[in-house]
N, C-alpha and C positions, 0 to 999 in steps of 0.2 A: 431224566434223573431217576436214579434207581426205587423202589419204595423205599420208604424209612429213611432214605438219605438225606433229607431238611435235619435240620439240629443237631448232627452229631458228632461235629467238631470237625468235617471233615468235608471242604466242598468241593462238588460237583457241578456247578453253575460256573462257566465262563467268565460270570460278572463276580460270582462268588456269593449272589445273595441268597442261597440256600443256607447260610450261615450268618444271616444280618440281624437287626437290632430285635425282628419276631421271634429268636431265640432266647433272648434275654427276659428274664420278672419285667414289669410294669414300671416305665421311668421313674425313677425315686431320687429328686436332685438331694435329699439329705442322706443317702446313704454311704457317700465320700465322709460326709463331713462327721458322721456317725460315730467313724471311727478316727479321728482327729485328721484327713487325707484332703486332698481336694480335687475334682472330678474336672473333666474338660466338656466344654462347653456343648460340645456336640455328642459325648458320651457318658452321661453320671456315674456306669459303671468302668471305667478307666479313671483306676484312683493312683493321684500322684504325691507324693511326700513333698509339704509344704517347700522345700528344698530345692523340689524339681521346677518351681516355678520363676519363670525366667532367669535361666541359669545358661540361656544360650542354645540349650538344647533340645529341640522340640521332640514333646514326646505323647502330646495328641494328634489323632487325625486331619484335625480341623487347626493345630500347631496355637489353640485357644490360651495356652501353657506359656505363650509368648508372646503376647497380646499384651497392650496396653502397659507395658512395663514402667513409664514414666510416671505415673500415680500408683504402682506397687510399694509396697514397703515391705523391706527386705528383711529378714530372719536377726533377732538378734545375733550376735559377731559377725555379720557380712555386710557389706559395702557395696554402696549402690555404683556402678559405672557413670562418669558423667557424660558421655556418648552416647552407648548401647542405653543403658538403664538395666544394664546386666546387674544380677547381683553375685559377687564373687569374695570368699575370706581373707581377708587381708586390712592392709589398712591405707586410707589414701596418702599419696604425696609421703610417703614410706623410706621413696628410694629404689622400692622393690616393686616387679610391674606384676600386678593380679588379677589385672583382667587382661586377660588372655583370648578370649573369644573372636577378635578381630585381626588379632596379629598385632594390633598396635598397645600401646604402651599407655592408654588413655589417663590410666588413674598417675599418672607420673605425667601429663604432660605442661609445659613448664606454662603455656598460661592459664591453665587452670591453676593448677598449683601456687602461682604469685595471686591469687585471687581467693584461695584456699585458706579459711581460718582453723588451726589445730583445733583436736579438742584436749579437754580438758585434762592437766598433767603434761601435757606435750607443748612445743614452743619449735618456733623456726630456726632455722639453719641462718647464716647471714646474708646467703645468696636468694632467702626467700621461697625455696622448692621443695623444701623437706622439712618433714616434722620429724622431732625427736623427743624422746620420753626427758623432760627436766632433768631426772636421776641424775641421766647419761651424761650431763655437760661435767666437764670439767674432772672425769674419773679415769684418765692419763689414757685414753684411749680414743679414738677419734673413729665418730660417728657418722658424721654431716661430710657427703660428700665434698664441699669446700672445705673442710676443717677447722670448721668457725666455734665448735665446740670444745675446742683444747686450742691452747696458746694463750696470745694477749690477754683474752675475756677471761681467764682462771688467774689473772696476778690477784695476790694476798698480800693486804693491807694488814701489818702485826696491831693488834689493840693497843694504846697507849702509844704508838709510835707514826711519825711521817715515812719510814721506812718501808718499802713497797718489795716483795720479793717474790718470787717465781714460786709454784708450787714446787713440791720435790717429784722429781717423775718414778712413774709406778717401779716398786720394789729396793727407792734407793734407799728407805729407813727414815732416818732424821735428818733436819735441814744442815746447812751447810756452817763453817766456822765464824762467817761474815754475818751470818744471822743470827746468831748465837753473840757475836759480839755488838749489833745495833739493839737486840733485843737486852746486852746488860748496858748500852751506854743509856737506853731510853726512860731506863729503872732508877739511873741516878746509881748506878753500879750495885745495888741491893739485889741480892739472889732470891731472897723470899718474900713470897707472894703475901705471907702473911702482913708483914709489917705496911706491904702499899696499901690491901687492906683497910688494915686501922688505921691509915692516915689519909684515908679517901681516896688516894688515885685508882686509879680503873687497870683491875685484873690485869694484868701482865703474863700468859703461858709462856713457861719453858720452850725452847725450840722441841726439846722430846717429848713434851705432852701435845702441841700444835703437832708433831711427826705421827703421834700414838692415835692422835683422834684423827687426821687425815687417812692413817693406814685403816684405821677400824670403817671411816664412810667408805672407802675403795672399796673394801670387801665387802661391806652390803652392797656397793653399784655395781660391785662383779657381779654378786648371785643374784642381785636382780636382773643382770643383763644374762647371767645363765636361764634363771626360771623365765625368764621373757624368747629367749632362743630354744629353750627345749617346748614352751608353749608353741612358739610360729614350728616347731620342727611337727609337733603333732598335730595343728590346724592344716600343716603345706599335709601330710601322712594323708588327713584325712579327706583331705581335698582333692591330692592322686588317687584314693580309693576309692572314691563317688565318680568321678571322673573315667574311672576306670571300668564302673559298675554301671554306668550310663554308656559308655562305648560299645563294652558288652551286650547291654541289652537294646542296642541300636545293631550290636551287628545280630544279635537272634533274631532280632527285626525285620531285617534285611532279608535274614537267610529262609524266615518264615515266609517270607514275601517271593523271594525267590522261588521255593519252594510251592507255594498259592499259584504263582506263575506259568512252573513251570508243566506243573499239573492242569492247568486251564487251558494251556496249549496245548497238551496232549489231547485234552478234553475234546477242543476244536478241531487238533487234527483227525480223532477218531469222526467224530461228525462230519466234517467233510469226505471222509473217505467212504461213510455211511452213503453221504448224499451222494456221493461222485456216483456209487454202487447202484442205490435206488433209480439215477438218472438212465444209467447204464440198462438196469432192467424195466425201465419205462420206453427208452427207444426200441428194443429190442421185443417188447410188446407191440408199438407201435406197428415196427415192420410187421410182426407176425398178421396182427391184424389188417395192415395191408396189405398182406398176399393172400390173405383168407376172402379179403371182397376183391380182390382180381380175381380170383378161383372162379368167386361166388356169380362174377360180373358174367366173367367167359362162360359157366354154365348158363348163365339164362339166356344169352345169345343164341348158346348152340338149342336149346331147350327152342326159343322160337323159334329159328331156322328149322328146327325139326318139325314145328308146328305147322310153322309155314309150308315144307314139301307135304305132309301130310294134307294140308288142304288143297294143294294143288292135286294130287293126287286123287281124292275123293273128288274136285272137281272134273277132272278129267273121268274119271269114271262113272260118274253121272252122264255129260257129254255123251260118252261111251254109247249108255245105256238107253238114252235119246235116239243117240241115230239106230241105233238096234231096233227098237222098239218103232221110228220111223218104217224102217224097211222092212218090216215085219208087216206092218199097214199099209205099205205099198203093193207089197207080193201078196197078201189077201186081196187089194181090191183088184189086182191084176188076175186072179184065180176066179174072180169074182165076175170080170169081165168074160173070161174065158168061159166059163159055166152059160153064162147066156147065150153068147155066142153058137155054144154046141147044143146048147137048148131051140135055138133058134133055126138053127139049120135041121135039126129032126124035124 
């Protein structure tokens, strides 16, 4: 590793640890929570938006973020999965499937669902699988997948009367002539309400006033069923955009990782190519140095053989110098005889 190259954002280690946790300030598990966020278990500095936890989508190392989901408690407006324990925006037993994380349909599925108590404001369908907002029943539009919320269960009982009539369906106005005429047989043929009034019997509306106040609740069950649709259109907006923002930054993840990767392998390859080289110029010393002591060896061979005729040499010329030196002592004593001899004979 280069000098200077630990800490600065850029690694050089194969494993990558020139860039690990010794880079970071001194573990501080409050420092998530510091700023409202919440840190993963095996890194207090990777801060997640309460949001990001178990959401399906792991987004610590240690994937600590999706851990233990079944004792988590989910963010106000979001709904715990009853499967996963994912937590996802929607509403159970809806109709509409909102957890998505599996592929499966969990928050819809129908024995959960017949088991499923609405909450509060909302009430079941007849089939028992779906909740519907109360409003919704009986405002000429059909909600519950069986349709158990318009028809039969919306007939209208006239006050003062045994007469049972159908609601009027959305946008026909005022009820019909048949109810108009049970609603005057029922009055004892009196048209005003005042006179039942003062003689005790029980209110009696017009067919036009029962038409006027049915049209007026429609219109509020409309705009509630508008502001309750453009709310789910901006929870689903906002739920594609987090969704979308967590993809995103799974794939810079990815790509970061890729990218960590593929730099480590370079890394590797250059080391290896290093080492392949140093092996190269280690054998390559090797030979040298073993033809340096076969040189070395052959000299000293020839070096004694030289030594060796040298001493043969010098012994031979001692020898030499022996018998020389003999016959030198021979031919004086022989001189020597001679001398007497000729001394002898004078």
């Amino acid at each position: 590793m280069p000098k200077g190259g630990e800490c600065n954002g850029v690694p050089d280690c194969f494993d990558v640890s020139d860039e690990g946790r010794q880079c970071r300030p001194a573990y501080d598990s409050a420092y998530c929570k510091n700023q409202g966020l919440v840190g993963c278990a095996d890194d207090a500095y990777t801060c997640l938006n309460k949001l990001d936890i178990c959401d399906g989508v792991s987004m610590c190392g240690d994937a600590s973020d999706e851990a233990n989901c079944q004792s988590h408690v989910c963010e106000d407006g979001m709904i715990q999965c009853p499967k996963t324990f994912y937590c996802a925006a929607g509403t159970l037993c809806d109709g509409v499937q909102d957890c998505y994380m599996t592929g499966e349909a969990e928050d819809e599925d129908k024995a959960f669902c017949r088991g499923y108590t609405c909450p509060g404001g909302f009430k079941k369908c007849a089939d028992g699988l779906q909740c519907v907002a109360e409003e919704l029943f009986c405002d000429g539009t059909v909600h519950c997948n069986d349709g158990s919320d318009e028809g039969a269960a919306c007939a209208v009982t006239t006050p003062g009367s045994d007469n049972t009539t159908a609601p009027p369906e959305p946008g026909t106005g005022s009820g019909s002539s048949e109810t108009s005429a049970n609603s005057t047989a029922s009055s004892g043929g009196s048209s005003s309400s005042g006179d039942n009034s003062s003689s005790g019997d029980p209110v009696v509306l017009s067919p036009e006033e029962v038409a006027r106040q049915r049209k007026e609740a429609a219109a509020r069950r409309a705009a509630a069923v508008a502001a309750k649709k453009q709310k789910a259109a901006a929870k689903k907006a906002a739920v594609e955009a987090r969704r979308k923002k967590q993809e995103e930054k799974a794939a810079a993840i990815a790509e970061k990782k890729q990218k960590q990767e593929e730099k480590a392998a370079a890394i590797a390859e250059k080391k290896r190519a290093q080492a392949a080289k140093a092996a190269a110029i280690a054998e390559k010393k090797r030979k040298q140095e073993e033809k340096a002591a076969a040189i070395a060896a052959k000299k000293k061979k020839q070096e004694e053989k030289a030594a060796a005729i040298a001493e043969k040499k010098r012994k031979q010329a001692e020898r030499a110098a022996a018998i020389e030196a003999k016959k030198k002592k021979q031919a004086e004593k022989a001189a020597a005889i001679a001398a007497r001899k000729n001394a002898a004979t004078n």
